[in-house]
N, C-alpha and C positions, 0 to 999 in steps of 0.2 A: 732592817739594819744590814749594810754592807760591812761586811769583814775581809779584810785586803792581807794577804802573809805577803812580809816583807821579804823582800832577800836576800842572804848577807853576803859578808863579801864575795866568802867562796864562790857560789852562786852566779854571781854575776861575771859576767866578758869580762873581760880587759879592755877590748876595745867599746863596747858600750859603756855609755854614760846618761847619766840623769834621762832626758826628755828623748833620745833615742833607744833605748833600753821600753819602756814604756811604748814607744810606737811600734818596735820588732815583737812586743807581747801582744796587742792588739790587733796588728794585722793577718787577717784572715786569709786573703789572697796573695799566694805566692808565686807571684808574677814581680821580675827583677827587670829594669830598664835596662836596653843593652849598652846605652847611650853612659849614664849615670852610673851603672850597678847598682842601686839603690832601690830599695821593695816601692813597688808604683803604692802601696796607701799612705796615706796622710803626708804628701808630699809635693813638690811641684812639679813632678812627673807624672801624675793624676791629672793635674791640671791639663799638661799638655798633650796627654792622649784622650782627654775631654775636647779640648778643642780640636785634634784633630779628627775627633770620631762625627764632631758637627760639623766639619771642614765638608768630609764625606758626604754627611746627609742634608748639604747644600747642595752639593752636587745632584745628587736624586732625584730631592725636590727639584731643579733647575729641568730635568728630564721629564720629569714627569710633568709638571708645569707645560714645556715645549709639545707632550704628546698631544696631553688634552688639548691644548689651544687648537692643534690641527685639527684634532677627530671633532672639535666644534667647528669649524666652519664646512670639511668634507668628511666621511664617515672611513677608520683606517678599514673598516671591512669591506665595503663598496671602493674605493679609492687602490688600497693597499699603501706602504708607505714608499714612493719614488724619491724622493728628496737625499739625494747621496751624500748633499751639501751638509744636510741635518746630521746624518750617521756620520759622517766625516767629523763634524764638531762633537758631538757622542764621544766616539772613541778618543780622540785629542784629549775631553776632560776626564776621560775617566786615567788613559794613560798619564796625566798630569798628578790626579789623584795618587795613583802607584806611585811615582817617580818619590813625589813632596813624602809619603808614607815611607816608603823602604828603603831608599837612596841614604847612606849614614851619612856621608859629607851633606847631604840638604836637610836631615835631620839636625844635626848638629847650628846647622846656620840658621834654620828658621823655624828651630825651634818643635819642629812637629815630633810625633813617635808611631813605632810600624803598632799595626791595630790586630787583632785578631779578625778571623770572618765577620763571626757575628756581631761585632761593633763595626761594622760597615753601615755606614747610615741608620743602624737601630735610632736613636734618635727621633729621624726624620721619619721615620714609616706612618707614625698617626699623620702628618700632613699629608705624604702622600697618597693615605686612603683617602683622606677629604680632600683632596684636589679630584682624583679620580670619580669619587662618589658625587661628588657637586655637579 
């Protein structure tokens, strides 16, 4: 049996109500949009530093992806990596990466939000062991 104490008025914000009152008790993580001010759980501010955490670990993948394809056809140890064109485009998407994350005018328009380190491509990391590993 669950037993729930209610609570009265005193108790309660002013500014909270019903179904937000309820989400500000249940959230764990206090972590506040800088975008919104609104606690990133149960929100659509979750959403979109969900998507932009895969945004990231698109990116990764998309690296990792490019590495291996080379190190199959010539080996980067015998070889080494020449291709400036390749680092060139590297840095452009990661720079891009930063910009769409951090930038508050391009957060605001497309929607994205700045990430912590560790949700940088976490997502993506089991692909890219199995891209690397394959």
């Amino acid at each position: 049996f669950f037993f729930f104490k209610q609570k009265t008025a005193y108790e309660m914000l002013r500014s909270l109500v019903g179904s937000e009152m309820c989400i500000r008790d249940r959230c764990r993580v206090k972590q506040i949009s800088p975008i919104s001010g609104h606690p990133v759980c149960f929100t659509t501010e979750a959403l979109k530093y969900g998507q932009t955490g895969f945004f990231f670990a698109i990116v990764l993948c998309q690296i990792a992806n490019t590495l291996e394809v080379k190190q199959r056809k010539l080996s980067l140890m015998y070889q080494g990596v020449r291709n400036q064109f390749m680092f060139f485009g590297f840095s452009q998407e990661l720079i891009l990466c930063l910009l769409l994350a951090y930038v508050i005018p391009l957060n605001i328009i497309l929607g994205t939000r700045d990430l912590l380190f560790l949700h940088w491509g976490t997502p993506g990391l089991v692909i890219v062991v199995f891209i690397v590993l394959y």
